[in-house]
N, C-alpha and C positions, 0 to 999 in steps of 0.2 A: 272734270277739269284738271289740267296739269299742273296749273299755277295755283300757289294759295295768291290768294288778293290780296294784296295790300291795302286794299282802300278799306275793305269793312275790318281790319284791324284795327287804322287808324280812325274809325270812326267810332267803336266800340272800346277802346282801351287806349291812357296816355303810355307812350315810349318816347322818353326824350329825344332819341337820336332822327326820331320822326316828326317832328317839329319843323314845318314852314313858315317863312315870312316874320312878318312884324319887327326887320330889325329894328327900323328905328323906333319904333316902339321899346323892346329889349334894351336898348345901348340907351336910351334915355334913363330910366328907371334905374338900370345897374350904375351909371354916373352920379346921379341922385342918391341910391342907397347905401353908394360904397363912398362917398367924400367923408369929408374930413368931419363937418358938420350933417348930421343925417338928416336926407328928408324924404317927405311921404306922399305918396302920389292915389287921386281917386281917378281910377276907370270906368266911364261907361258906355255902352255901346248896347244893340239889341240883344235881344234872344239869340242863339246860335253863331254868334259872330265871331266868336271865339276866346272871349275875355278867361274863361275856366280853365283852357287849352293853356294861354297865355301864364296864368297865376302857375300853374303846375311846372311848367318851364322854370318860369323864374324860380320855385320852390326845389324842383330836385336839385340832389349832390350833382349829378350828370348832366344835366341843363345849360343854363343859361349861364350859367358862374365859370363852368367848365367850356362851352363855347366862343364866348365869349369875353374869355379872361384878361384880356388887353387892355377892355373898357372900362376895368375893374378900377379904383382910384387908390386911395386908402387900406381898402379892404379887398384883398386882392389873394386871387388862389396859389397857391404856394408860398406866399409873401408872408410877415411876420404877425399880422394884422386878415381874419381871414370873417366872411359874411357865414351865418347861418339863417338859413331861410326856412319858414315852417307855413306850410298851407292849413289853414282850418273853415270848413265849407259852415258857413253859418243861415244855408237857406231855412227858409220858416222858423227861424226860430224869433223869437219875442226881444225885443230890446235889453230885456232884464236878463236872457240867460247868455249873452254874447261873452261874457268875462270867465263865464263858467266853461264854455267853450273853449276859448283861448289860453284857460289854467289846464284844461282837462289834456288837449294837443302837448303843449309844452312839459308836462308830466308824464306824458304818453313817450313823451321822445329824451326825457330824462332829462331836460334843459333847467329846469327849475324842481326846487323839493318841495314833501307831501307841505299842507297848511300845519300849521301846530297843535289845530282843534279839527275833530270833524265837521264838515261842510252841511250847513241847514239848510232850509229850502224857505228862506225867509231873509230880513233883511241884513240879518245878520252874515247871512252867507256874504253876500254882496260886499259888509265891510270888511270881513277877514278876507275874501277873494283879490280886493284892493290894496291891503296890507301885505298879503303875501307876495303878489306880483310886482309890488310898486318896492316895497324890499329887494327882495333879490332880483329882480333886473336892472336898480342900478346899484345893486352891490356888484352884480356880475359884469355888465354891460357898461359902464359910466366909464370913458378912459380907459376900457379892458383891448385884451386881444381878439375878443369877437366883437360885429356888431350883430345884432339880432333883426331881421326882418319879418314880419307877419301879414302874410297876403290873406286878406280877410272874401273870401266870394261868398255871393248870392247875401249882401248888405242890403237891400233895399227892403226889406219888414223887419230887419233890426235894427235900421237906423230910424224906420217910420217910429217906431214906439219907446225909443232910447233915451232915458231920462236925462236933463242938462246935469244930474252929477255924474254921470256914468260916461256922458258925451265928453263930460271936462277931465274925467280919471285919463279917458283914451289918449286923451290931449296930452296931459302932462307926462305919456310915457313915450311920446314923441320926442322927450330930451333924449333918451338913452336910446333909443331902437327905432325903427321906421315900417310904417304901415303902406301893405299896396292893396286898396281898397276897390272891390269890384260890384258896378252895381248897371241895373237896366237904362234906369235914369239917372240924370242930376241931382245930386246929394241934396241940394237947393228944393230939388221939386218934390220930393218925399215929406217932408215936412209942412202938414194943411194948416199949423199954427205959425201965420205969417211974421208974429213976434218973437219967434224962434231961431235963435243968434246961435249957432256951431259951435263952437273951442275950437272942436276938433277941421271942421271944413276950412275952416281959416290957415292951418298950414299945411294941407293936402293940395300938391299940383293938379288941375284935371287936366283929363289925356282921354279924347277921344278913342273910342280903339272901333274904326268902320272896314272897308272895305281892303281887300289888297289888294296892292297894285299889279300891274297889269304884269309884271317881271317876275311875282311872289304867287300870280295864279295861273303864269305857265309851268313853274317850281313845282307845285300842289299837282297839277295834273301828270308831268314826264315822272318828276325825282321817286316815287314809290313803285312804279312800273319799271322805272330801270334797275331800280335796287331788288326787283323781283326778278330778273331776268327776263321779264315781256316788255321791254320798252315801247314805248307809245310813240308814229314817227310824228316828225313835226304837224303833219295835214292833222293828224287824230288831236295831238292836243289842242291846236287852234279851232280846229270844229268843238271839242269839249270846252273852250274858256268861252268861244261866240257862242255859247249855248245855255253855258249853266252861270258865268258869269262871274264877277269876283268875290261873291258870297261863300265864304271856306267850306260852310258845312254843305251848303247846295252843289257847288262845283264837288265836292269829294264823293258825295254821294251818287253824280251824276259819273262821275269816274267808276267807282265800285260798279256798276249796274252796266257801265259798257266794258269793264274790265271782263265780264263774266261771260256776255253775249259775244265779246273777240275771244274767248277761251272754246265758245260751242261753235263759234263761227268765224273760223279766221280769216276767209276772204274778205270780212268789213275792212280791215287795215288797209287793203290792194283797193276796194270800191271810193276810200277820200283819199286818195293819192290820184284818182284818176281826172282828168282836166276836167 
């Protein structure tokens, strides 16, 4: 084949600059996390739909902050006042190690210092992990020059088993920093103990994250084929969106796979152009 594809790129690896759709999704969030007062937004949507794509945008330097800096409020790129954003993937992991996570990230990227004592695996860990965090982010963060964001994905078997003190810690660090919380379901429906009141759900906007729109899944099929130099003509991407649909990961995969089969066979382009 002549072409490398761009489609199994973007399906195998995030590149910010390869990021389709979801503005208003993005511009809502970034309005939200960049005002004056912070606030925190829960996402859900299915499998494959894109939520993980999404959180990684908003997380890189090169993303979502830098695309769309306009949106930015408060906390704004180049401005005096600027957002750091930190992704920490917390699938399968248990309610109780989620803080451990989120200490481990943010020490990982330098943001916060070591705890004062070594870290047990008992519940002692859990109070120093809360002391340490709950310190210095609003030592750092309260009234500072950054705000702090933490896109938490694959939430749903950490918020099923997440203790109300641990639910309540997440809560109160919602003064100083803002959480973009990704999960399959409703936060509401993880939780089988009906008597089971949030902290934390109660100041989280939810924000469905479904299908794109018909504008965002013609985007997804042309924009990677033309930035490859085999652009896709108009017939080819409408036969790819009436086919695969507005489902990001089905339509891109449906692209990759005819990407390869116009690489060994390039009369199909001439054959949907034909009346």
């Amino acid at each position: 084949m002549s072409e490398i594809n761009p489609f199994a790129r973007l399906l195998v690896s995030f590149e910010p600059q390869m990021f389709i759709g979801r503005i208003l999704d993005v511009r809502t969030i970034l309005l939200g996390v960049s005002s004056d007062e912070p606030r925190s937004f829960a996402l859900h949507g299915v499998r494959t739909i894109g939520k993980t794509t999404l959180l990684k945008f908003l997380a890189h330097d090169h993303g979502a902050r830098e695309r769309y800096r306009s949106t930015l409020v408060h906390y704004g790129v180049g401005g005096d006042r600027t957002l750091r954003c930190v992704y920490v993937n917390t699938y399968q992991l248990d309610g109780a190690a989620v803080l451990r996570a989120i200490y481990d990230e943010l020490l990982h990227l330098d943001l916060i210092r070591p705890a004062d004592a070594d870290l047990a695996t008992d519940d002692a860990e859990q109070s120093l992990l809360k002391e340490t965090l709950l310190t210095q982010l609003r030592t750092k963060y309260y009234n500072a020059k950054e705000r702090l964001v933490i896109c938490l994905d694959h939430f749903d078997k950490p918020f099923s088993s997440l203790k109300l003190s641990d639910d309540a810690f997440l809560r109160s660090l919602t003064n100083y920093q803002s959480f973009v919380i990704a999960t399959e379901h409703r936060l509401a429906e993880l939780r089988r103990d009906a008597n089971y009141v949030s902290p934390l759900v109660n100041v989280l906007s939810p924000r469905t994250i479904g299908l794109l729109t018909q504008t965002e899944a013609y985007e997804l099929a042309e924009k990677p084929a033309a930035k490859a130099g085999a652009a896709f003509s108009r017939e080819e991407a409408q036969f790819l969106v009436e086919l695969g649909g507005r489902q990001p990961y089905l339509l891109a995969t449906l692209c990759d796979q005819y990407f390869d089969m116009r690489s060994e066979n390039p009369e199909l382009s001439g054959l949907l152009a034909e009346p």
